[in-house]
N, C-alpha and C positions, 0 to 999 in steps of 0.2 A: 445512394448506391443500393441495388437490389437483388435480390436472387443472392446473395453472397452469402459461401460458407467460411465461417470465421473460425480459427482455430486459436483458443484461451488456452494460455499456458498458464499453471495456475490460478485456475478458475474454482477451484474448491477453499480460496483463503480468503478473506476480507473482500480486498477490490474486488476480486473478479468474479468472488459469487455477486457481491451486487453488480456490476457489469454484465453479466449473464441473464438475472434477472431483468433488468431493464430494456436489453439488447433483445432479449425475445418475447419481450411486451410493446417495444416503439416497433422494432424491424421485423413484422411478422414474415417476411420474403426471408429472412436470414435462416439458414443452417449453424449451430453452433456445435463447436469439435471442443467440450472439455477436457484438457493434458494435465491431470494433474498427479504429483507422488503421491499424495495423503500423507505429510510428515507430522505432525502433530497437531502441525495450526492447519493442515487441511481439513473440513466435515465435510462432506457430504447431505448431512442433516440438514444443509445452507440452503440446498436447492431438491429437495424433497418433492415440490410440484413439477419443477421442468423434468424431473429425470423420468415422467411421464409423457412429456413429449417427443413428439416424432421427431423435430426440429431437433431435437438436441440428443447428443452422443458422450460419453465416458470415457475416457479411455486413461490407463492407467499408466504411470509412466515416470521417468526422470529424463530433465531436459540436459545433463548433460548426458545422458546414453545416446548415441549416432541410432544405436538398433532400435530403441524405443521411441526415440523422434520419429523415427522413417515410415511406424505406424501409424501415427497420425496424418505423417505430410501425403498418405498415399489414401488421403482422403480427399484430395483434388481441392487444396486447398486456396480460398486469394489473398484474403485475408489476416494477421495474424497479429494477437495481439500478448506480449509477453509483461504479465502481473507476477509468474514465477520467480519467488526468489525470501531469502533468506533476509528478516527484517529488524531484527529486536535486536538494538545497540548492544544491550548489557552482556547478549550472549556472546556476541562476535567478540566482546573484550577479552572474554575468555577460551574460545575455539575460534577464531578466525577464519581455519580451513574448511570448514561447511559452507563461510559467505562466501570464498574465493570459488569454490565449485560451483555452488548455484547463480551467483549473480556475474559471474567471469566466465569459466567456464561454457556452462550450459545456453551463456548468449553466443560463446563461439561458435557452437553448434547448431545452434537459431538460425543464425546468421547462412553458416555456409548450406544449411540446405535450404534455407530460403531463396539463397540464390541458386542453389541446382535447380529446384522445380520453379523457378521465375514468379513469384509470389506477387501481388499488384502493389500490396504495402505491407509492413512492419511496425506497430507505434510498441516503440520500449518503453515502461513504464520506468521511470527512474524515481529522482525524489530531490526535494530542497537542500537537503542533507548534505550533498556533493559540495553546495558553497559556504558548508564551513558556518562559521558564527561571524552571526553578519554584526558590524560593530553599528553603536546607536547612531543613530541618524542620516545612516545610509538604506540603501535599498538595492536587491542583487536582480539585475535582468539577464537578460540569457547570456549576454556577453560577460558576465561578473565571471571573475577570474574563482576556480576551484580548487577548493581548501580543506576538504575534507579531515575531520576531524574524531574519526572513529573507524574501523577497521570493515564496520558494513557503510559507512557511506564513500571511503576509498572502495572499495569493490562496485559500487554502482557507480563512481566515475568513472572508474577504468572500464567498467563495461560502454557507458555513454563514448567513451574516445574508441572505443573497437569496434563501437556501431558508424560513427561518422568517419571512419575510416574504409568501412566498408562502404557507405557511400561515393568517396572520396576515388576509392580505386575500382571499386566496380559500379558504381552506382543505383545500389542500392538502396531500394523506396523504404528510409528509413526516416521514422517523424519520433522522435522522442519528447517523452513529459516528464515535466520535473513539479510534483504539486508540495503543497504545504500538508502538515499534519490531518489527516483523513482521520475521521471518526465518525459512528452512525451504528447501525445494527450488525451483527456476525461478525466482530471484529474479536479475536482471540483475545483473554482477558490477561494478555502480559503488558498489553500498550495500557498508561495513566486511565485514559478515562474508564475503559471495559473492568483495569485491574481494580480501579480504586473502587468501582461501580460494585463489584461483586463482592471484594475484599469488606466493604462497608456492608453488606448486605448477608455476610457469613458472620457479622459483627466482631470483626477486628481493626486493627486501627489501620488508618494508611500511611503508608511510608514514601513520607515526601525526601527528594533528595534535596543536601542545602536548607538552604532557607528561603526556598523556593520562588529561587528569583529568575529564573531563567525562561525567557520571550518564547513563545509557541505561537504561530498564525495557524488559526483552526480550519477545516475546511468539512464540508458535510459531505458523505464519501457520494451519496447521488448526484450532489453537485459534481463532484468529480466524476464520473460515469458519464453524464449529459459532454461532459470537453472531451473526455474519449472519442465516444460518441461523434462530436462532432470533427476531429482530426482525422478519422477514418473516410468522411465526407471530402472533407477541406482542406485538411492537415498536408504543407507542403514537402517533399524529400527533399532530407539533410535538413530541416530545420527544429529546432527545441522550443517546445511550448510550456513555458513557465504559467503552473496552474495555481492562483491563492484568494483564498478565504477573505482576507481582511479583516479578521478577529483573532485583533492580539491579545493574549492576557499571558503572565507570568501564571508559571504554575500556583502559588499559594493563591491566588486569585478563581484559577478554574477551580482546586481542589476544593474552596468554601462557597463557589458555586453549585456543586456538587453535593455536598451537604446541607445547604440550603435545600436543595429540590428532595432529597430523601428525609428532610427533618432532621438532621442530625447535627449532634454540636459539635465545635470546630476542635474539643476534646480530643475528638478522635482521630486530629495530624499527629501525628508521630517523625519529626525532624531523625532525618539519619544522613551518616557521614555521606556527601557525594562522589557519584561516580569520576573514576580518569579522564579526563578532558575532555567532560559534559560542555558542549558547545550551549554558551550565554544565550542569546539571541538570533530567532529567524525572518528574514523579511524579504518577498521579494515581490517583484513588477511583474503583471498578468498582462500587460496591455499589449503582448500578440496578439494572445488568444482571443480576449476581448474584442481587439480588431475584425474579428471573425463572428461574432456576434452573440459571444458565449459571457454570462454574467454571474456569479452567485446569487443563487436564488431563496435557498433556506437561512431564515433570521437562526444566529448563533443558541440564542435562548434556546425557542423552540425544539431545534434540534434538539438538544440538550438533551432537555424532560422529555424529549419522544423516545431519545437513546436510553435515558433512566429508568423508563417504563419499560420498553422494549425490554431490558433486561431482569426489568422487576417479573415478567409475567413468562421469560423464557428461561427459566430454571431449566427446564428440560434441554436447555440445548450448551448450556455451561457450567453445569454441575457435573457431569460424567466427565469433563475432561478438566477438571480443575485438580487429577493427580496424577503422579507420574511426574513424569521429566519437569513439568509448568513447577508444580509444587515442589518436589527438591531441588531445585534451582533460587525458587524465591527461600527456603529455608537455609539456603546458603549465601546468599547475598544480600537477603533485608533482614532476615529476622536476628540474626547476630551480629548485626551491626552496631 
């Protein structure tokens, strides 16, 4: 698809800065409309080269504002892909009502001006999250019944049923993804590997929940970008593309992984009490997407130590935001544990 102007709704957080970058490195025909609030996990610092290019635009915004939507949408948009949203478990445990407006909310309004200006497609980002803790020995495909198990992955499934309902009665070109745990570069350092990445590198210990048994399927966030990517192509309306890694380890496993690649001794887990109904186990079945010609590409390792490095040599981009709200939050929930 070419000539397309794409409007990233939260395109300054993790996914969608890499999204962004990628998108205006394969799709040079493509215009890019960044919408993003800048709430704490937004930088800007993410995409410091594109915000040099012509192709691509800023604009500042919250998605559920109708008024601040309506400036982007009157950017003649066809496109649109929504990474917007409120992610970090531990926090929703304790304010909920941030997730309910960003991820509920602010799709309602996605939605209905999507369909006033007639948009060609929608892919919702959603997440694995939504089917709950998948028990051993099974595996959840798009049909797997949703069980959310946390206050942010309820609020992305009730968003996911407000999108296929908007298909349903207006029909709306909506393609939804559900990926596995994304990790790689510019990821805000409240998620395991970023935190524990940095947390070990300000030399403090890291605080494993449990006794860190609990199943994670990894995915490298490029790899995730490339099936973006490609459902924007391909990606059928009203259908969910379950997107996964196939690199399962239980946290105590990644965490001395991670130690391993910084040299550092396993000393430095710190076991604390775990969270409220930390879901066990995530696994699911990729073989839509797959069908369509989309594979992981990056060896688990490699990623790793690329992400390790990355982080070893970008102090400059997560030291200045390592206080405020990120740090009195973790001094309220890990370190007096």
């Amino acid at each position: 698809m070419a000539n397309l102007r794409i409007l990233v709704t939260g395109g300054a957080g993790f996914i969608g800065s890499n999204f962004i970058r990628m998108a205006m490195r394969d799709r040079p025909n493509w215009t890019i409309i960044n919408f993003d609030l800048l709430t704490y996990a937004g930088n800007l610092q993410s995409l410091e080269v594109e915000q040099a290019d012509p192709r691509y635009k800023f604009i500042k915004g919250d998605i559920a504002s109708r008024d601040d939507l309506e400036k982007a949408f009157s950017e003649q948009i066809d496109v649109i892909v929504n990474f917007a949203a409120e992610t970090h478990v531990d926090k929703s445990l304790y304010d909920a009502s941030r997730f309910l407006r960003a991820n509920l909310l602010g799709v309602g309004v996605i939605l209905d001006l999507a369909l006033k200006y007639s948009v060609s497609k929608l892919l919702h980002i959603s997440t694995d999250e939504v089917y709950g803790s998948v028990p051993d020995g099974r595996i959840a495909d798009e049909e797997f019944g949703l069980r959310p198990g946390s206050p942010y992955a309820a609020s992305k499934a009730a968003a996911d049923l407000l999108c296929l309902s908007y298909f349903n009665t207006h029909g709306s070109p909506i393609v939804i993804t559900r990926a596995s745990n994304n990790y790689g570069p510019y990821q805000f350092p409240e998620k395991v590997i970023p935190f524990f990445i940095t947390e070990a590198l300000a030399g403090r210990k890291l605080p494993l929940y449990g006794t860190g048994s609990n199943i994670r399927n990894w995915l490298h966030v490029d790899d995730n970008c490339r099936a973006v990517l490609l459902l924007i192509d391909k990606g059928a309306p009203g259908e969910i593309y379950n997107i996964g890694g196939d690199n399962y380890f239980d946290n105590l496993t990644l965490t001395r992984r991670l130690l391993e690649i910084l040299g550092l001794p396993e000393s430095r887990i710190k076991l604390v009490e775990d969270r409220p109904g930390h879901d066990l186990r995530y696994a699911i079945d990729s073989f839509k997407i797959r069908a369509l010609g989309w594979a992981p590409s990056i060896d688990f390792d490699e990623g790793l130590r690329s992400t390790v490095q990355w982080y070893k040599s970008r102090r400059d981009w997560w030291q200045n935001i390592l206080s405020g709200e990120h740090r009195q939050f973790y001094e309220r929930h890990y370190e007096n544990r």
